[in-house]
N, C-alpha and C positions, 0 to 999 in steps of 0.2 A: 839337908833336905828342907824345903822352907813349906812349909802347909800353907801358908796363904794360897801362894801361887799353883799349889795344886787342886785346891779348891777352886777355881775360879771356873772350870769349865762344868763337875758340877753343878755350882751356883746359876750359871747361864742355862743351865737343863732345868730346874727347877724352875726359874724365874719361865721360862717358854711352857714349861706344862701347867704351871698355874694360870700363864695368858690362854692357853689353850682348853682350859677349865673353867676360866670366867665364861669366853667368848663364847662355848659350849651351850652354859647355863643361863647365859642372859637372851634373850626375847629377839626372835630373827628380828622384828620390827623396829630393835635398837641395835643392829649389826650397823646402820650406816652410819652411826654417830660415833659408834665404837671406831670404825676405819677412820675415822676424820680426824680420832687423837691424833696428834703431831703432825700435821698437816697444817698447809699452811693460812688454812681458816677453816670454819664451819661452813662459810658462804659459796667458798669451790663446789660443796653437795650439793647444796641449794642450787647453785650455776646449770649443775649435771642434771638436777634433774628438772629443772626447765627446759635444759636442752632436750633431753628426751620427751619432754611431755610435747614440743612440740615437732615433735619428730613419729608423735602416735605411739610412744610408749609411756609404761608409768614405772612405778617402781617394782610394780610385781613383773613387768614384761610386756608383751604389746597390748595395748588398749582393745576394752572392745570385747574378749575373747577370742579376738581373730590370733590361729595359730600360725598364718602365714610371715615368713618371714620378710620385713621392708627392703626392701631395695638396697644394696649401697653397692659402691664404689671402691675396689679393690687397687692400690696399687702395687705392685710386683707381684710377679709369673713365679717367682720362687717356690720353696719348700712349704711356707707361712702363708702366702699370696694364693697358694694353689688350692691348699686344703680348706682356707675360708669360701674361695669362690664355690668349690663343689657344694655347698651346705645354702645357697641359697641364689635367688635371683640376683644378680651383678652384673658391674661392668669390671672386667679383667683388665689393668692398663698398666704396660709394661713403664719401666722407668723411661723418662724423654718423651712419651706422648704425652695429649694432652689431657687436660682434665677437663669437663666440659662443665662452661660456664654456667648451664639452663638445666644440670644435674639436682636431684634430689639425693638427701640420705646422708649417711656419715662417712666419710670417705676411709678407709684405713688401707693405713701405712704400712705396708711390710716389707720395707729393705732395710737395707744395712744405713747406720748412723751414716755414714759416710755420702751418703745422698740424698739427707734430707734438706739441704740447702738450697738445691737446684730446683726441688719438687715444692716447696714453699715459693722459693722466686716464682716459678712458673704459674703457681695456682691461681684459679682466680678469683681477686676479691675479697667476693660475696660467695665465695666457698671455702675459705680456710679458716671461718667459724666449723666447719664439719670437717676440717681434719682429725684423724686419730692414728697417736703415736703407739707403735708396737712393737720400740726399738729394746733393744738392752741398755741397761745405762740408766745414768741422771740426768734429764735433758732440762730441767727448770731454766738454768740460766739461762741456755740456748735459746728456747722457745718465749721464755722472756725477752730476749735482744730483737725475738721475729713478730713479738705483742699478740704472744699466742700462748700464754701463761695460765688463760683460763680452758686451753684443750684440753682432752682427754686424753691422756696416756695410760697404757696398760702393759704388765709383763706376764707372758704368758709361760705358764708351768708347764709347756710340753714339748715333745722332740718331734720332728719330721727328717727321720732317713735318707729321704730321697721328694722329689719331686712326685705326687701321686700315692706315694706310701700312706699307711694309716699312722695317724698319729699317736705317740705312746707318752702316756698322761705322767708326766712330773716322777720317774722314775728318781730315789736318792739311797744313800745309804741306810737310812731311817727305815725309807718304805721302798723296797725291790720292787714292790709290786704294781709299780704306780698309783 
């Protein structure tokens, strides 16, 4: 029976509940610096949020007080695709159409890793500063090869059933409950 190696998952329980103690405890207004540990600069925050700021948002959310939500640009009809569009003004655009050049706003991605290569070829320009990835996965290198390393990617903690279904927030073993 070796104790090390039974210790070790333990160990990993502790070391997550005291990250989840500091992050707790320290001041929302340093959460973004907190995220930036290991990451591969400070400067990427700084990137995002210029890009947001010129986009009409700030860090708390949209400038202004205005609660309305900005415009964007949805691609895939999917499970992911479907449930962003209901939640605000958009343009719905299945994979293979186009994305239009004279577009405002941040475009997000939601299909499969597998056809992000067509949907970058195809974009245009002077819009794939406002792509946003909402693939699963590590796409750094990729999006590096496509010089789109300072986009935004996100992984999102929730399930969609079905096309149309309500979405169920980050269900795990930890938390049933979502």
């Amino acid at each position: 029976h070796n104790t090390a190696t039974t210790n070790i998952p333990s160990c990993l329980l502790v070391m997550k509940i005291n990250l989840l103690i500091t992050t707790l405890l320290t001041p929302i207004s340093a959460w973004t610096s907190l995220s930036m540990m290991g990451s591969r600069s400070a400067t990427k925050g700084a990137n995002r949020e210029a890009w947001a700021e010129a986009r009409g948002f700030s860090a708390l959310g949209a400038t202004g007080g205005d609660d309305n939500v900005p415009f964007a640009t949805i691609i895939g009809a999917g499970r992911i695709g479907s449930m962003l569009a209901e939640n605000g003004e958009c343009l719905l655009v299945k994979r293979g159409e186009t994305i239009p050049a004279d577009g405002t706003g941040p475009i997000f991605i939601a299909t499969r890793n597998d056809s992000l290569e067509g949907i970058i070829d195809t974009c245009p320009e002077n819009r794939r500063k406002d792509l946003m990835f909402l693939q699963n996965g590590y796409l750094d290198g990729f999006l590096a090869s496509k010089g789109l390393a300072d986009n935004s990617q996100c992984l999102l903690f929730v399930a969609v059933t079905a096309v149309g279904a309500d979405p169920i927030d980050g269900i795990t073993a930890v938390n049933p409950e979502g």
